[in-house]
C-alpha positions in Angstrom: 113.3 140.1 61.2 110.5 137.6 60.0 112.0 134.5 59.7 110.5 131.8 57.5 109.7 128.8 59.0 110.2 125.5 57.4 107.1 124.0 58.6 104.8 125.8 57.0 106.6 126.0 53.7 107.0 122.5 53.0 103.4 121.4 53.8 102.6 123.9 50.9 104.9 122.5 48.7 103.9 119.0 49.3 100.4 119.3 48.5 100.5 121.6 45.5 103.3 118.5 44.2 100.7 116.0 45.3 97.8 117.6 43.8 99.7 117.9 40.5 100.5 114.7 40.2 97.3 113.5 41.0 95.6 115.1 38.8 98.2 114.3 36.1 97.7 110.7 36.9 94.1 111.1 35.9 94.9 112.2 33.1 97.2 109.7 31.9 95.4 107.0 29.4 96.1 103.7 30.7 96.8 101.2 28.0 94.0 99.2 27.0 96.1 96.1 26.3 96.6 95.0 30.1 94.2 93.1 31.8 95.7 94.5 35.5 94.7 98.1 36.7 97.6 99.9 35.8 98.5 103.1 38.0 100.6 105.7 36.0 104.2 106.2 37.1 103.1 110.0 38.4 100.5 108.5 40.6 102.9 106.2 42.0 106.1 108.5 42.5 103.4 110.6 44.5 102.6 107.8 46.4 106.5 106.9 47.0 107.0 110.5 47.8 104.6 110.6 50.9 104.8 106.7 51.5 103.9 107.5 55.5 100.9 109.1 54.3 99.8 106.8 51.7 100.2 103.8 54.5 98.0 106.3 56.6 95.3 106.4 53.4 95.3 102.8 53.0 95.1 102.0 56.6 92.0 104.5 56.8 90.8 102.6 54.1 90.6 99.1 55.5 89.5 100.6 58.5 86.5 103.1 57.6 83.8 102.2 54.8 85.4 104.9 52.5 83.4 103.3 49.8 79.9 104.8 51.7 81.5 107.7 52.2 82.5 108.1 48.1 78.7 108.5 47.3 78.4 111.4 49.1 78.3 114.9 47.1 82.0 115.7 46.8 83.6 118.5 48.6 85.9 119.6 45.5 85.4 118.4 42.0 88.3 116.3 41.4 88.7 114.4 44.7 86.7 112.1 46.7 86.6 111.3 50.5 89.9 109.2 50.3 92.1 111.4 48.4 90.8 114.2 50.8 92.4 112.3 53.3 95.5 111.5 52.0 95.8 115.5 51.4 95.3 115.9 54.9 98.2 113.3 55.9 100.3 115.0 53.4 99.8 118.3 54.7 100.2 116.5 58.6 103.8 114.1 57.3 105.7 117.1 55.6 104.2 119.9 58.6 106.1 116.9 61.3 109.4 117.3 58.4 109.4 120.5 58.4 109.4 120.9 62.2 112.4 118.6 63.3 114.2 120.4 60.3 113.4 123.8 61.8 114.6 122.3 65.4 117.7 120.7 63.0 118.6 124.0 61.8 118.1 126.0 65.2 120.8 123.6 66.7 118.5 122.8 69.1 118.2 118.9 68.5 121.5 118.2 70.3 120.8 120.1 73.1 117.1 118.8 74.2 116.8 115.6 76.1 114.3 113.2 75.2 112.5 112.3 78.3 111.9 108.0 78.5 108.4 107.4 78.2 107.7 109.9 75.5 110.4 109.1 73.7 110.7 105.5 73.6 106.3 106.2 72.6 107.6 108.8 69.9 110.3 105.9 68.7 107.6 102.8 68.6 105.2 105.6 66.6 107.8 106.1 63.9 108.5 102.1 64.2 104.8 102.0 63.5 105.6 103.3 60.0 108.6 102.0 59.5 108.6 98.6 59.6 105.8 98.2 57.1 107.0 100.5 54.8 110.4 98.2 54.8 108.4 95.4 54.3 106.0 96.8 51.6 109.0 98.1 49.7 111.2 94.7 49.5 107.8 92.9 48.6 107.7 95.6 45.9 110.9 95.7 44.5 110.9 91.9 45.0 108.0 91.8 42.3 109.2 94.1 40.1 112.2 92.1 39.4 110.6 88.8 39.1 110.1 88.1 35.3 106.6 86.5 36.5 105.2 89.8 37.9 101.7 90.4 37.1 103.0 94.5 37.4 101.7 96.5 34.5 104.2 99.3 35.1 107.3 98.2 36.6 109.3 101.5 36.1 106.3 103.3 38.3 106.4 100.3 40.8 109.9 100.1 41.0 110.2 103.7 41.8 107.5 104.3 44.5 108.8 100.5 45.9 112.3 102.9 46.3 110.8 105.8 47.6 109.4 103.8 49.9 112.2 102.0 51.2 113.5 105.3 52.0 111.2 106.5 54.2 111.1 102.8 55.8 114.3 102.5 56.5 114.7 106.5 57.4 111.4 106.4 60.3 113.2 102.3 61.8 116.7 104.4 62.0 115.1 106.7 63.4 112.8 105.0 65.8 115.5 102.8 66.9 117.8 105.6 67.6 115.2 107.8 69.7 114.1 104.8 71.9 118.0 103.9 72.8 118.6 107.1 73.7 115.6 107.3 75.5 116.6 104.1 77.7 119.9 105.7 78.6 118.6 109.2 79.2 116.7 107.3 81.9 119.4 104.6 83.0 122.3 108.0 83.9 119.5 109.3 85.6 
C-alpha cells in the first residue's frame, strides 16, 4: 500500500496558496489617496502564513543585490528574482512541516533521542527564526494599534503581525524545548 506522505503534499499546497495570493495581490488597486505604499491584505496574510520564509526573503534581500539581479530577463512572467526565492523557501519551510508531521504521525518523535550537539544546533537554528519573528510581530501589532500609525492597512498588518507571532512563538517553544532536552539527553548519559 502507497502511503501519502505529508511532506510532499504540503509543499504543493503551500506554493500553489502562495502563488495565488501573490498574484491576487497584484491585482489588487491600491488606493490612490495614501501617500505610504500600501500592501494588500492578500499579500500580507501570505506573508504571515510563511513568516519563516519571508524572514528568509528579506534577509536574502539585505544580504545579496537583489536589485542587480531584478534586471535580468525573468525566468517566469510574473515573478522576479526575489519572489523566486521566497517560492523556494516556501517550498523548503512547509517540506521541514511536513516532515516532523510525518515523524508526528508515525509515533516515532517520542521514541528517537536527540543527540546534544545536533540538537541543541537544530534548537539555536529554530531560535534563529524565532526570536525575530516575536520581535517583528509585537513591533507590528504594537503599530497597528497606535492611533499614530503611519499603516495604510491595518486589518492586512494586523493579520500577518498575528500570523507571525505564531510561528515566533511556535519555532522559541520549540527551540527551547529541543535544546533542554538535548542538555539532559547528554547530562543521564
Amino acid at each position: 500500500m502507497l502511503s501519502v506522505k505529508i511532506r510532499f503534499i504540503l509543499p504543493v499546497v503551500q506554493v500553489a496558496l502562495a502563488i495565488l495570493l501573490m498574484v491576487l495581490a497584484r491585482r489588487e488597486m491600491p488606493p490612490q489617496h495614501y501617500c505610504t505604499v500600501q500592501m494588500p491584505t492578500v499579500g500580507l496574510v501570505c506573508m504571515g502564513i510563511n513568516a519563516p520564509a519571508t524572514l528568509f526573503r528579506f534577509a536574502v534581500g539585505a544580504v545579496l543585490p537583489l536589485y542587480k539581479l531584478e534586471r535580468s530577463p525573468r525566468p517566469l512572467p510574473a515573478f522576479g528574482t526575489e519572489q523566486l526565492l521566497f517560492l523556494g523557501a516556501v517550498i523548503a519551510l512547509w517540506y521541514v512541516v511536513g516532515r516532523w508531521l510525518d515523524k508526528r504521525l508515525a509515533g516515532k518523535m517520542s521514541t528517537t533521542a536527540i543527540r546534544r550537539w545536533p540538537g541543541v544546533l537544530v534548537g539555536a537554528g529554530l531560535a534563529l527564526f524565532g526570536v525575530p519573528l516575536v520581535v517583528i510581530a509585537v513591533e507590528g501589532i504594537q503599530s497597528c494599534s497606535s492611533r499614530f500609525g503611519t499603516l495604510s492597512n491595518p486589518l492586512g498588518s494586523l493579520t500577518a503581525a498575528m500570523l507571525a507571532l505564531a510561528w515566533g512563538m511556535t519555532l522559541t517553544v520549540v527551540s527551547i524545548v529541543r535544546i533542554t532536552k538535548a542538555i539532559r539527553m547528554r547530562a543521564r548519559m
